[in-house]
N, C-alpha and C positions, 0 to 999 in steps of 0.2 A: 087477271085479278092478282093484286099482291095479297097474302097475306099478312094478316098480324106479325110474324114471325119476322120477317124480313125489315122489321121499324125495330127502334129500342126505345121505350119509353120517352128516357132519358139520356141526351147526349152525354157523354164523357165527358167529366171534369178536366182542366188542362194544369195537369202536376210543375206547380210552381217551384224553381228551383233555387232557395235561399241560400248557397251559398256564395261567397263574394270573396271579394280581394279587399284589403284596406291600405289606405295608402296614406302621405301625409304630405303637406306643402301642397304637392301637383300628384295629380290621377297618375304618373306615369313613374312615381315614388314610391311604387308596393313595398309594407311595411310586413306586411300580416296577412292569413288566411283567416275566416271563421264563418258565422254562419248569421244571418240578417232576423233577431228575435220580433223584432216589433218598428214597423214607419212609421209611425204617429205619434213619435216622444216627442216634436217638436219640428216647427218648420224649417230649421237650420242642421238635426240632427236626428241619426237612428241608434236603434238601439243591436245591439250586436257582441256576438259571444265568440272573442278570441280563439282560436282554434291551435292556430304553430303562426310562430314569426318566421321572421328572413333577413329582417335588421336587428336586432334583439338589443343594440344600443341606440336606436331609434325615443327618441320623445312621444308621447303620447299626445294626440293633439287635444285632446279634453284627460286630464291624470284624472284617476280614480283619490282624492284629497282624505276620506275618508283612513282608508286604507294604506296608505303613503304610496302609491303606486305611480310610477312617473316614466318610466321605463320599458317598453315593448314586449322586453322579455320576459318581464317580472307580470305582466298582465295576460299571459297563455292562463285559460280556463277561467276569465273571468267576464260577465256581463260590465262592455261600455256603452260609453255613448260616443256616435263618432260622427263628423261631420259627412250632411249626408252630400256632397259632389263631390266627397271622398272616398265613399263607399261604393264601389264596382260588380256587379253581379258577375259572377262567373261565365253566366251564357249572355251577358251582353260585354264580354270583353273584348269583342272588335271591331265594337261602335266604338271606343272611346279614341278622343284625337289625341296623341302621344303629343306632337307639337302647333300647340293651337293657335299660330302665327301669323296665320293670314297666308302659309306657305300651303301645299297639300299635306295632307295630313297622313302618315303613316298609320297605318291600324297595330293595334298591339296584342298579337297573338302570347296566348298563354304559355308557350315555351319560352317566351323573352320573359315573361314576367316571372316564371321559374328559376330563372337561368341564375339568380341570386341565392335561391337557396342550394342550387346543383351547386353549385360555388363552393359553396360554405361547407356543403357536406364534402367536395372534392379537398378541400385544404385538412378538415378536417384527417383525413384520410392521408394526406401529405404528411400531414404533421405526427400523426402514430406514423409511419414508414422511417419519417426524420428521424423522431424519438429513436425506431428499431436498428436501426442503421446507427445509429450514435451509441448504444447500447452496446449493441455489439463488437464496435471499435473500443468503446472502454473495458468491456470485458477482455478482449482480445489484448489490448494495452496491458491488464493485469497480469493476465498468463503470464506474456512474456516477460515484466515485469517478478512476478511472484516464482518462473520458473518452477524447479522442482518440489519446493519448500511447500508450494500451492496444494499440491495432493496429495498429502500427507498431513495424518492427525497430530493433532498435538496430543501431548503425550504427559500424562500425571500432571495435569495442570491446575484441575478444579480440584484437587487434593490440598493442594501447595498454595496458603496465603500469598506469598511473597510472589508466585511465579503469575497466580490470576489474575491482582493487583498488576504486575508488570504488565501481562496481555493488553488488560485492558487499555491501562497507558497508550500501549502503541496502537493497539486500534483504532482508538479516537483521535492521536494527537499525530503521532509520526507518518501516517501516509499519508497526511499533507503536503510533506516534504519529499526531496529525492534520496538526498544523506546529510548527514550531522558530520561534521570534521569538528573530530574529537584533539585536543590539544595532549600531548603527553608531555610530564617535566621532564625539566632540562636532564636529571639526575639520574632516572629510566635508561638512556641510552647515550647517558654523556649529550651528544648535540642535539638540539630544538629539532622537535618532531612532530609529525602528527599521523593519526589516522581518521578512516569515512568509515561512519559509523550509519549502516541501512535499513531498512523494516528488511530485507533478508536476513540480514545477520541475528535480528531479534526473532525471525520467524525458523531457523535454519536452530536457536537453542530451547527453542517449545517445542518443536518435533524433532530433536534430536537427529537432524540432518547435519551435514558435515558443516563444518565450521572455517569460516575463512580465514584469513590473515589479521583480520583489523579486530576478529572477536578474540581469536588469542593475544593483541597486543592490550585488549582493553582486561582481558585476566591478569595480566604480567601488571598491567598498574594495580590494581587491584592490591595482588602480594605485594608491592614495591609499597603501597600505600599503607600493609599490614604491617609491614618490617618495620617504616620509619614514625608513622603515627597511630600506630594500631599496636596490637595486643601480641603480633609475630614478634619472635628472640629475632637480631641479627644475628646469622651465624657467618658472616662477609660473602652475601649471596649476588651475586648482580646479573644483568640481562643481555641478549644482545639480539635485536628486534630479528622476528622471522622473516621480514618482507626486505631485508638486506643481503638474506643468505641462501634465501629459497626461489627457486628457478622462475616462481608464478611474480615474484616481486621485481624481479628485475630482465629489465627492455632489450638488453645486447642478444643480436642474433647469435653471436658469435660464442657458442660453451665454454672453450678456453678465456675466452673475454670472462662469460659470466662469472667462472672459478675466480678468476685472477681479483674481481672487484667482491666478489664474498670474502675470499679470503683478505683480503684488506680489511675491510669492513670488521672482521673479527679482531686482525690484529691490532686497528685503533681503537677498537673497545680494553682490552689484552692494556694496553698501554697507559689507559685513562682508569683502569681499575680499583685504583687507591688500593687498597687494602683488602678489596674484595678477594678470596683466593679462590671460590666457585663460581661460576660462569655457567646458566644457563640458556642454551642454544635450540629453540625449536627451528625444527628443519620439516619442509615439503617438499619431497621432490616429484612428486607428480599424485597429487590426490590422497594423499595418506601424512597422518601428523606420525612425526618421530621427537625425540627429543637426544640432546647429548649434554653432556653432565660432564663440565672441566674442572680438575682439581688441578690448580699449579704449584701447590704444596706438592704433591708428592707425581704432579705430569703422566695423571692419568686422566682416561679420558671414557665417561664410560655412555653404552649407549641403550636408549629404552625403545622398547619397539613394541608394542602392541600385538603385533603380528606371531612374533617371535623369532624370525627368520634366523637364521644358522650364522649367517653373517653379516658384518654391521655394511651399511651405505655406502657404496664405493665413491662416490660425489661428496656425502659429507663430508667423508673419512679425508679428501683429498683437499679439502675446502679447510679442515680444521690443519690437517699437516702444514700445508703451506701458509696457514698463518702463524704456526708457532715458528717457522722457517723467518719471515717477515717480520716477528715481533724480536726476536733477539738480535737479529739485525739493529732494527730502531731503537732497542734497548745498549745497544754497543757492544754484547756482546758476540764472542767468534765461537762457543760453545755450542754445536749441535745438543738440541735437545729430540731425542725421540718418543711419541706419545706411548705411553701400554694402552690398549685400547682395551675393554672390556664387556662384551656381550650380556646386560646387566640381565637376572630375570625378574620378570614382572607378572601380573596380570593379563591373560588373551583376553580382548575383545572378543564380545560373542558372534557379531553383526558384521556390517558393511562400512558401517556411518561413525562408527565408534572412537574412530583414532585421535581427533581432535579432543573429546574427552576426558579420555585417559591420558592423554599429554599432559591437559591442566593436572588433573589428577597427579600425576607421576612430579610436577613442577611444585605442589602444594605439600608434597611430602615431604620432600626436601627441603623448601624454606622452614618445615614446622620442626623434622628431627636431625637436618642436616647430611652431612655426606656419609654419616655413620648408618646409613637407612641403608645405600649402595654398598658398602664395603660388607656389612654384615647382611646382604644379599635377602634384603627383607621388606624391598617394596609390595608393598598391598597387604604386608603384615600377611603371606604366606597364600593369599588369596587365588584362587583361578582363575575367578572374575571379580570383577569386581560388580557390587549389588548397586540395586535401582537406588536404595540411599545413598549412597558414596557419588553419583551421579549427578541424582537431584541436588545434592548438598552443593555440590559445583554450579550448578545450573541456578541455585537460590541465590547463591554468592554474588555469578556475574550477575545477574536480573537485579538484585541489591546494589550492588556496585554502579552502575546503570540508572537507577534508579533516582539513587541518591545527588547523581549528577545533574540528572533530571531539573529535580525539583531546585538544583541550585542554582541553575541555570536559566531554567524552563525552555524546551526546544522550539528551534526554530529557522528558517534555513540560514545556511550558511553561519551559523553560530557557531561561536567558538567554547568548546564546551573543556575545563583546564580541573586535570585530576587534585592537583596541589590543594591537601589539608582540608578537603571533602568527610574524612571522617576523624574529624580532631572534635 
């Protein structure tokens, strides 16, 4: 005998499983996942609730018109209607014939039908990688680009109208570029010149990092600019470029070479001088700004150093000899003239980075009180250092100066950027 027990009333329901694949054109064109809401909207169509795409530029084969929906991927989470011998059950997805050709019919298991969005997600995933990799090349690009200037704060900037204004400038406009070749007039250094002008050079005088060749040649226009249309006295002041006489400017391996073509180099300045009787000479000879100070009035020659050192530059010192040797020559005359040379004092820099600044510094005093500022041993007006104004002030100057070019110009590469009558 069975008992009762051993029957169930009622058989178990058989759990219907709605959801589906959707496709478009041909069954074997899966567009979309979602879930089968209602068969009976129509003899040609069901009704059916988007779930996730897989073409998501895919057309919709009935657009939701309402709603402006026309697009696959714009119609995730929304009740269509879809053509139904386009609509695929999940659990009957390996009855459907992939190529219904009169050939045998391959079945089409659900990892092919996947394999469109494994795709999408896999590029996906390429393309953040590409992004991170590309990222990281342009950051590394900048390093070495921005060098030391990079990690290091700027310095009294958001105090300083004139210097924030500058920043700003180059941040947005100049690291477009690689350098600006800035033009200098003819009158600057006697013969047609120029220098490169880089977001280093503008980044090296907001943080108060050392300062190159091309940013002292762009102060020297500056004062040249003040002397002759500006508000500076002439006191017969003239220049003679640092990248002529200083070892980092010039290419001969050879040191006796290098001396012999510095020393030129001064004595055709010496030559072409007009009337000028002081001569100023920034000199680098390896990382550190110096300045020398030529009176041919009275063939003294005096030297500034930041540092302070005991004794003047044995390279400059030999650099300037030999061209006052060279300039009497080309002048005709057979008169040795001897320099007195003189260990000027000045202001110590307090830091490491300081010496290109106090150079200008030390170059601005002298265009404004002349050589009377050296002889009466009174550069920085008695100072030990010199203060974070006296600094800035230089630093407002060049960023002004700079500036003004700027807007006359407007940068851009390889533009020729020409100091002449900038501030008339």
């Amino acid at each position: 005998m069975w008992d009762n027990e051993d029957f169930e009333d009622e058989p178990p329901k058989e759990v219907i499983d709605n959801s589906c694949y959707l496709a478009v054109d041909v069954a074997s064109n899966i567009v979309a996942k979602g879930t089968i809401m209602k068969h009976s909207v129509s003899d040609e169509s069901i009704e059916v609730m988007m779930e996730m795409c897989v073409q998501g530029e895919a057309l919709l084969p009935i657009p939701l018109d309402e709603e402006f929906i026309v697009m696959v991927k714009d119609a995730v989470g929304h009740i269509l209607h879809w053509p139904r011998h386009l609509v695929i059950r999940c659990s009957d997805l390996e009855k459907v014939n992939l190529k219904p050709k009169g050939k045998r019919a391959k079945l089409l298991k659900e990892e092919e039908v996947m394999a469109p969005m494994e795709n999408k997600r896999q590029r996906e995933v390429d393309e953040e990688k590409k992004k991170g990799k590309e990222k990281e090349k342009e950051e590394e690009i900048t390093v070495k680009r921005r060098t030391r200037a990079q990690m290091l704060t700027r310095q009294r900037i958001e105090s300083n109208r004139v210097l924030k204004m500058t920043a700003c400038m180059v941040d947005n406009q100049l690291t477009k570029v690689e350098t600006i070749k800035v033009q200098c007039e003819d009158d600057l250094f006697v013969n047609e010149s120029f220098t490169y002008i880089s977001w280093e050079d503008f980044q090296a005088m907001f943080t108060l990092d050392e300062l190159s060749g091309a940013a002292i040649t762009c102060y020297m226009m500056y004062l040249y600019e003040e002397i002759k249309n500006g508000t500076k006295r002439d006191r017969g002041i003239c220049f003679v470029s640092s990248t002529a006489i200083s070892p980092a400017g010039r290419q001969a391996k050879d040191k006796s070479k290098n001396t012999e073509e510095a020393s030129r180099s001064v004595a055709n300045r010496l030559s072409t001088r007009k009337d000028n009787d002081i001569i100023l000479l920034p000199f680098n000879p390896r990382k550190h700004w110096v300045l020398a100070v030529l009176d041919m009035k009275t063939t003294t020659c005096y030297y500034l150093d930041s540092l302070r050192p005991s004794n003047v530059n044995p390279h400059l010192r030999q650099i300037i000899d030999a061209a006052m040797v060279l300039y009497a020559a080309q002048s005709g005359s057979n008169k040795r003239v001897k320099l007195n040379w003189v260990n000027a004092m000045c202001p110590l820099q307090p830091g490491n980075t300081e010496c290109g600044y106090y150079t200008l510094k030390f170059m601005k005093e002298i265009v404004e009180e002349g050589v009377e500022v050296l002889i009466d041993n009174n550069v920085g007006s008695g100072k030990v250092h010199y203060t974070d104004a006296d600094i800035d002030e230089i630093r407002e100057e060049w960023a002004s100066f700079m500036g003004l070019m700027w807007e006359c110009r407007r940068w851009s590469k390889d533009v020729v950027l020409e100091s002449t009558g900038v501030l008339d």
